[in-house]
C-alpha positions as CSV (number, residue, x, y, z in Angstrom):
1,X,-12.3,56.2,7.4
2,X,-10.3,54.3,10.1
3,X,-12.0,52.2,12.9
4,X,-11.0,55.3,15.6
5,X,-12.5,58.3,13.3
6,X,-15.4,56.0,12.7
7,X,-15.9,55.5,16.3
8,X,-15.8,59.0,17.3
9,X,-18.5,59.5,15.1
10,X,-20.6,57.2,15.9
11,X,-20.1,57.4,19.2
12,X,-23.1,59.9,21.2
13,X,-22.2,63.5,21.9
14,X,-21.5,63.7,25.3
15,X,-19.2,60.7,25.2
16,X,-17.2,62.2,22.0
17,X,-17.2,66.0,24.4
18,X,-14.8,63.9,26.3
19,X,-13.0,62.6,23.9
20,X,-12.2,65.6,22.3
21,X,-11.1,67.4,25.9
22,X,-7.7,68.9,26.1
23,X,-6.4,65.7,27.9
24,X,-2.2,66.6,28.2
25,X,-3.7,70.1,29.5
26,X,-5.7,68.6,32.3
27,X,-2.5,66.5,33.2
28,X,-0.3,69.3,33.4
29,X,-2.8,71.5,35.4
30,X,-2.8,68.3,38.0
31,X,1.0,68.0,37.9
32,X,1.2,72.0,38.7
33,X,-1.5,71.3,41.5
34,X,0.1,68.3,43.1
35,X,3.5,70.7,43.8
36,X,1.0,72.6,46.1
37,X,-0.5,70.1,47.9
38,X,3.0,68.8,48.7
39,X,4.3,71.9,49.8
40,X,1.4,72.9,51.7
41,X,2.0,69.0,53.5
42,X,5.8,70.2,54.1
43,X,5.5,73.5,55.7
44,X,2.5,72.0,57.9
45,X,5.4,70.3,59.6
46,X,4.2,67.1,57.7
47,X,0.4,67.2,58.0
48,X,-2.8,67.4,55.6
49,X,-4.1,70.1,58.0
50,X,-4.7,73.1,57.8
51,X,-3.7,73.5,54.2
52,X,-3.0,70.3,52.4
53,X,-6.1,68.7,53.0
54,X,-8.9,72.1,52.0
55,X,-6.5,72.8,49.1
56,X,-6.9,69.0,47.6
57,X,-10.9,69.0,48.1
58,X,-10.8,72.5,46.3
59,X,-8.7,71.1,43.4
60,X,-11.2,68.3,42.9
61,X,-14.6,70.5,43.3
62,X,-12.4,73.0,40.4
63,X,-12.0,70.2,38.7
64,X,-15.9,68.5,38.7
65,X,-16.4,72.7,37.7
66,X,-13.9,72.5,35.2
67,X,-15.4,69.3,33.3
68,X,-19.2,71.0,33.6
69,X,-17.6,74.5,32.2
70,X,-16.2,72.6,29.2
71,X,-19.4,70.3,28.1
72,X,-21.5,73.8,27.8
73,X,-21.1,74.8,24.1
74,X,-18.5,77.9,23.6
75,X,-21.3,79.6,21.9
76,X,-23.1,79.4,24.7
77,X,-20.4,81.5,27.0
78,X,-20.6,84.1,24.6
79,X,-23.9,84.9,24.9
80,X,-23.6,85.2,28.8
81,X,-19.8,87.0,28.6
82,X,-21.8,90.3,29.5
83,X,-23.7,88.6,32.1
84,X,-21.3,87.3,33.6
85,X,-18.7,90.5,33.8
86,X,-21.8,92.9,35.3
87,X,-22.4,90.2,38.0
88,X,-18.5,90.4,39.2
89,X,-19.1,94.2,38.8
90,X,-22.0,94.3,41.5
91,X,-20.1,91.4,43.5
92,X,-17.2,94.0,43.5
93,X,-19.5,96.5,44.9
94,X,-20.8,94.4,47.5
95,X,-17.3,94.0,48.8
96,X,-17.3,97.5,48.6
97,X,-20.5,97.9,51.4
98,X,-20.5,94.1,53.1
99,X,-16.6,92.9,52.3
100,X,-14.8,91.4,55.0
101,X,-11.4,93.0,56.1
102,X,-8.2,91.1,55.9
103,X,-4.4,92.3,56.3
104,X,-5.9,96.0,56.1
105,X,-8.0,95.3,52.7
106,X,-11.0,94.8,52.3
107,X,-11.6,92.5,49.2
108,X,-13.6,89.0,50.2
109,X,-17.3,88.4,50.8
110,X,-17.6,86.1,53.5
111,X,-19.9,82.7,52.1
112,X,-19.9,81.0,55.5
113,X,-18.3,78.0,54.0
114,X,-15.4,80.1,52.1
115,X,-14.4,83.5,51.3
116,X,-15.1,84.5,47.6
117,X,-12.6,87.6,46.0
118,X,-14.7,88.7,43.7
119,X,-11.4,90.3,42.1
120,X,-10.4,87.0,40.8
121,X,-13.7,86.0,39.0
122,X,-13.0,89.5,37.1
123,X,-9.9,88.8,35.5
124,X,-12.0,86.2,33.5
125,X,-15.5,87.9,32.9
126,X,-13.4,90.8,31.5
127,X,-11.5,88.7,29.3
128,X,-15.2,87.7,28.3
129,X,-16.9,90.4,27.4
130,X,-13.6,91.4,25.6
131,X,-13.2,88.4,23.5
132,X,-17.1,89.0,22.9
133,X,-16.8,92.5,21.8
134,X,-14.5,92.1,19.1
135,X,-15.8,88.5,18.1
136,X,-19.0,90.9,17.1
137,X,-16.8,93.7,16.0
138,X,-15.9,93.8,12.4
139,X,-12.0,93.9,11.9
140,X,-12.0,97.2,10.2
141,X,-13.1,99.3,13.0
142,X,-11.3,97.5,15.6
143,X,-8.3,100.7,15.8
144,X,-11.0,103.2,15.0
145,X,-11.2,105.8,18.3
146,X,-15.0,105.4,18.5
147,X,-14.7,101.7,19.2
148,X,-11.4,102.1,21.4
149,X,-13.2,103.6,23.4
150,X,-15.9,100.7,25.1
151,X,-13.2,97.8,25.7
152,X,-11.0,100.9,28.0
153,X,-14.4,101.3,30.3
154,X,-14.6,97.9,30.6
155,X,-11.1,97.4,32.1
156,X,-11.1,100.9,33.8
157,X,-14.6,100.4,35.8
158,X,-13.1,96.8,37.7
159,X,-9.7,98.0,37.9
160,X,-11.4,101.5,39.3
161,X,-12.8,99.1,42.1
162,X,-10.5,97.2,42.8
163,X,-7.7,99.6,43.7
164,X,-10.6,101.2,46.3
165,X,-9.8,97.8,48.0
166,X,-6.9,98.1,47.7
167,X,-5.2,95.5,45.4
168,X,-2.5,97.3,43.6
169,X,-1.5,93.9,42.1
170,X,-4.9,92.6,41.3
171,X,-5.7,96.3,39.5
172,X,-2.2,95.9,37.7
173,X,-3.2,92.3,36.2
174,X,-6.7,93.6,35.4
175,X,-5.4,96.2,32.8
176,X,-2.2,94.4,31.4
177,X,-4.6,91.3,31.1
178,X,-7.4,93.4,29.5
179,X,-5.3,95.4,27.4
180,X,-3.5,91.7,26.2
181,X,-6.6,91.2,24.5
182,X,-7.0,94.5,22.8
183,X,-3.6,93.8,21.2
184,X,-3.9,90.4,20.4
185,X,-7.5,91.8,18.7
186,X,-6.0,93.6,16.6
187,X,-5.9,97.8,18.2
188,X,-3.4,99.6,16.5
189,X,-0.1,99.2,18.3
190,X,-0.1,103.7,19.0
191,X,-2.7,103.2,21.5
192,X,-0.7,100.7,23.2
193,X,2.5,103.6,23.3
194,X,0.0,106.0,24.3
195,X,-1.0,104.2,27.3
196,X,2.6,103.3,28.1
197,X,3.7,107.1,27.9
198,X,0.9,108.0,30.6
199,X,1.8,105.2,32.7
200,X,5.2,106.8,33.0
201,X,3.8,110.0,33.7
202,X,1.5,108.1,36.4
203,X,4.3,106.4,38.1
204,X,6.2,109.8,38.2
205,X,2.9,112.1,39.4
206,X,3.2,108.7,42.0
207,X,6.4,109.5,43.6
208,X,5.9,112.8,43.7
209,X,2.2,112.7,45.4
210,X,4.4,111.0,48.4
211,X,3.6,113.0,51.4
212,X,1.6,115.3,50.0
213,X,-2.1,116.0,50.7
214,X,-2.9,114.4,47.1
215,X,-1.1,111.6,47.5
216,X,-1.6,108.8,45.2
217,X,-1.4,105.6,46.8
218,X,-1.0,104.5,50.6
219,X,2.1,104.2,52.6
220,X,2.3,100.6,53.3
221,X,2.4,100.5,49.2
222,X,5.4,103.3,49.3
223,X,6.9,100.9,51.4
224,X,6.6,98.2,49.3
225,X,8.7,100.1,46.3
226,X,11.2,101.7,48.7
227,X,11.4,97.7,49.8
228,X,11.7,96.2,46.6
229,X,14.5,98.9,45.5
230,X,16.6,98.5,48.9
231,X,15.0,95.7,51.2
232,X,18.8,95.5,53.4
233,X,17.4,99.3,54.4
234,X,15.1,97.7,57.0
235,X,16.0,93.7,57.0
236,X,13.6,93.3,60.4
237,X,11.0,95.6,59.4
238,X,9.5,96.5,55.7
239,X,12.5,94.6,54.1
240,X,11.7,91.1,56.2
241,X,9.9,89.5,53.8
242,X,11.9,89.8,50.7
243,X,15.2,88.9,52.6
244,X,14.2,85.7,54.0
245,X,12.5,84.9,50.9
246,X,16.3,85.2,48.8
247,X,17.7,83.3,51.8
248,X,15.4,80.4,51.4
249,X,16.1,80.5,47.1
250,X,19.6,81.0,47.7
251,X,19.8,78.2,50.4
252,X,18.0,75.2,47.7
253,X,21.5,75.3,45.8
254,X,20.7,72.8,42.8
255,X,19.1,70.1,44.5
256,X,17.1,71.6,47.1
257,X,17.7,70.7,51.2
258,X,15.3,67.5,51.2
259,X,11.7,67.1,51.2
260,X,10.2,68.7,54.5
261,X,14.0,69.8,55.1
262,X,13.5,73.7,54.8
263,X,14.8,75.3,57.4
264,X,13.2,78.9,56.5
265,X,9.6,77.4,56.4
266,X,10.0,74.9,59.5
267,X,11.4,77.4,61.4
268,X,8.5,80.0,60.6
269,X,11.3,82.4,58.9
270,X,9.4,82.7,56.3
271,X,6.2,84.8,56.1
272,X,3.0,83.8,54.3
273,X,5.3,80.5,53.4
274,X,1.5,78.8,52.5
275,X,0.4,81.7,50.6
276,X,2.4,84.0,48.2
277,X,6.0,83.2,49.2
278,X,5.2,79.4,48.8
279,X,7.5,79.3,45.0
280,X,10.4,80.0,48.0
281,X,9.8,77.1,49.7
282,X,9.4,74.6,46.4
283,X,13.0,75.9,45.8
284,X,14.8,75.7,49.4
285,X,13.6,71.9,49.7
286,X,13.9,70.9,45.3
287,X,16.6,73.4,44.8
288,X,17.2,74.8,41.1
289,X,16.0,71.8,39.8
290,X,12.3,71.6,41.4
291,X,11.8,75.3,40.6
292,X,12.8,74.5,36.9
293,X,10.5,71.8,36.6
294,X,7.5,73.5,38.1
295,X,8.3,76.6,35.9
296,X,8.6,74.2,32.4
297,X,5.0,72.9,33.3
298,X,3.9,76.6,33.6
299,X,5.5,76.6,30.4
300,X,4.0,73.9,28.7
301,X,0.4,74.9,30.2
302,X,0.7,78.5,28.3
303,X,1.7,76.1,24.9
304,X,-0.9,73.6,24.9
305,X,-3.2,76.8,25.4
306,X,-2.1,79.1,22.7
307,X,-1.7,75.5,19.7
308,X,-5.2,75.7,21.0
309,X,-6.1,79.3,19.9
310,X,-4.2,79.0,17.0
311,X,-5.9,76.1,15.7
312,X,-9.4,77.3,16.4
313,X,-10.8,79.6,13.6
314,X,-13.5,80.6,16.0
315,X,-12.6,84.3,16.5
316,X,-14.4,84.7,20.4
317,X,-12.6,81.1,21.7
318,X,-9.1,82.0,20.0
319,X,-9.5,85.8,22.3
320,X,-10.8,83.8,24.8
321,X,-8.1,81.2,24.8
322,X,-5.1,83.6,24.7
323,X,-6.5,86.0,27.0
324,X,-6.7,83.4,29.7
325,X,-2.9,82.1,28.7
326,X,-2.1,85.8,29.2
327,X,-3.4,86.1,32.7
328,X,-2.3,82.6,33.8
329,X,0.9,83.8,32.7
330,X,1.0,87.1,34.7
331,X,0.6,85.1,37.6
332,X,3.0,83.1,37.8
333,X,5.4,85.4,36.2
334,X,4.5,88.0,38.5
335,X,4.9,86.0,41.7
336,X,8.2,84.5,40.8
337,X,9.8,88.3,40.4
338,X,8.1,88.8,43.3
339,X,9.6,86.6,45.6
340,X,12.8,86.7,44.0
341,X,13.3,90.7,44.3
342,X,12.7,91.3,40.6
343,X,9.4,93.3,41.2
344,X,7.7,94.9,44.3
345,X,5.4,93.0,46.6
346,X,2.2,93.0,45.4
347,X,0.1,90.2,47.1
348,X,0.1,88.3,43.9
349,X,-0.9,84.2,44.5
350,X,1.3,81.5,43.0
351,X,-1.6,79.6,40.3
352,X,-2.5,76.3,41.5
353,X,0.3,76.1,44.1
354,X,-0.6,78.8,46.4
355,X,-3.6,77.9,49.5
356,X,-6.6,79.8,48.7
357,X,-9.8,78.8,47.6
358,X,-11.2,81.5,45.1
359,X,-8.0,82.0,43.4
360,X,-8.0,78.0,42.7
361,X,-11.3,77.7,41.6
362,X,-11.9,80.7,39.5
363,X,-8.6,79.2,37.4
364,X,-10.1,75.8,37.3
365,X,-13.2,77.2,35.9
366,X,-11.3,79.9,33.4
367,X,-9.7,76.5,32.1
368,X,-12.7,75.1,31.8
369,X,-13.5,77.7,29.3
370,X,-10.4,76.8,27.6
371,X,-11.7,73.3,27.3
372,X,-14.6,74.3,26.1
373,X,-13.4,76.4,23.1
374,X,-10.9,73.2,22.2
375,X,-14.2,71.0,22.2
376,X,-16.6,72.9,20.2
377,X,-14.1,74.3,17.6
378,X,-15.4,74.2,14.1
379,X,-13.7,70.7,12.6
């Protein structure tokens, strides 16, 4: 036994929980954050307020969250993963009755202090009670229709809410993220072309709903799609938004204009430049390069989580794991199409980089979780 093995095991328990944390992971998640609170300094003109300064103090209360998610023992989560999905199910009703309106949605509960999207929390209780279901599942009935069909009322009933909102986006990432863990479970892969051939025939029944009485989903979200396939249509109108946002990435060239030298953010061009359009910004000032490098420590994040899963023969924290890695992954890969004209707007936050509170600290704690799987992995 060598002098370090023999001090970890001597050494008490909460002590060695720290040890044994996910260290280049937490290093990574504060190299991703620090891009935000730069840019949120630069298109403040060069100030901590409004954004800079909210967004730094949410990072470190995420991150005290973080370190208390990942001392609680994994077992422990899985005996609450039920819990803690029917209390974002009654927190999506109460947006439902009490939600405060924003931008023509109704999706927050106002906390005095913050604004909580109950939508957010969801994308990680139902990862939960997924990776829980088939933890206590036995592998030979995971494909069999009988027990198909719990884990597709689970995603449906959120996803259900949450497009009453509406939040196409949020609804989108509930079911790919949901139905990520079914496959990575184990469910027969038919199911999964099953569930692709209706979604064709739902995007088609879509478009052809438009301007009819049944009509499927609301204008400004037909607007949206008719932007996203021609946005020089209506440049100042419907199209605004994606057109400045490929003049600002076109306009970083390789290097990027300069720190606090973007002309579309400084010069308000640039809507929601804080918020979901903020990846634009990162790559008018750090060009090709800066985007790159904020992308490759995406990357690296969705690695050190999935050698994680890999390594851990604990069946709930290896769903757990990867269905997180999943869902961290959607989000960054479905706001960079967005802002780049690959794939319609859809109100879809940049992780860790974009201002907002809920969305911040509902990843902080889903990492947590991560953290705690790594820790209390069978050794």
């Amino acid at each position: 036994m060598s002098f370090l093995e023999y001090n970890v095991k001597t050494t008490p328990s909460g002590i060695r929980k720290v040890l044994f944390l996910n260290w280049p992971l937490i290093l990574l998640l504060a190299a991703v954050s620090s891009f935000g609170f730069l840019m949120l300094y630069s298109v403040a003109g060069g100030s901590m307020s409004p954004w800079a300064e909210p967004q730094i103090k949410r990072f470190i209360l995420g991150l005290t969250v973080m370190f208390i998610v990942a001392m609680v023992p994994i077992w422990l989560w899985r005996n609450l993963s039920v819990v803690a999905y029917l209390g974002s199910i009654v927190l999506l009703l109460a947006v439902e009755f009490f939600g405060a309106v924003g931008m023509g949605a109704q999706r927050w509960i106002d906390l005095g202090f913050m604004r909580l999207q109950p939508s957010e929390l969801t994308k990680i209780t139902l990862i939960m009670v997924l990776a829980a279901y088939y933890d206590a599942l036995p592998i030979n009935k995971v494909s069999r229709p009988l027990w198909v069909i719990l884990p597709v009322l689970l995603i449906m009933v959120p996803t259900y809410l949450v497009l009453r909102q509406p939040d196409l986006g949020t609804a989108l990432l509930l079911m790919i993220g949901g139905g990520a863990v079914m496959f990575l479970a184990g469910v027969h892969w038919a199911y999964f072309v099953a569930v692709l051939t209706t979604g064709i025939a739902t995007v088609t029944a879509v478009f052809q709903s438009r301007g009819t009485e049944w009509q499927l989903i609301k204008d400004y979200q037909f607007r949206r799609i008719d932007t996203f396939l021609d946005p020089s249509a209506d440049p100042l109108g419907a199209g605004y938004h994606i057109t400045q946002a490929k003049i600002a990435l076109g306009s970083g060239g390789w290097t990027g204009r300069g720190f606090m030298q973007g002309t579309q953010s400084r010069l308000n061009f640039l809507p929601e430049k804080h918020t979901d359009f903020i990846f634009t910004t990162l790559a008018e000032e750090f060009g090709f390069i800066g985007a790159f490098s904020l992308l490759a420590l995406y990357a690296l994040i969705i690695v050190f989580c999935v050698i994680s899963a890999l390594t851990n023969r604990d069946r709930f924290a290896s769903l757990l794991t990867l269905g997180i890695a999943t869902t961290f992954f959607l989000f960054f890969a479905v706001n960079m199409s967005m802002v780049m004209g690959l794939a319609p707007v859809v109100g879809v936050p940049l992780p860790l980089v974009s201002y907002g509170g809920s969305a911040m600290l509902v990843l902080l704690l889903a990492f947590g979780l991560v953290q705690s799987a790594h820790i209390h992995r069978p050794r």
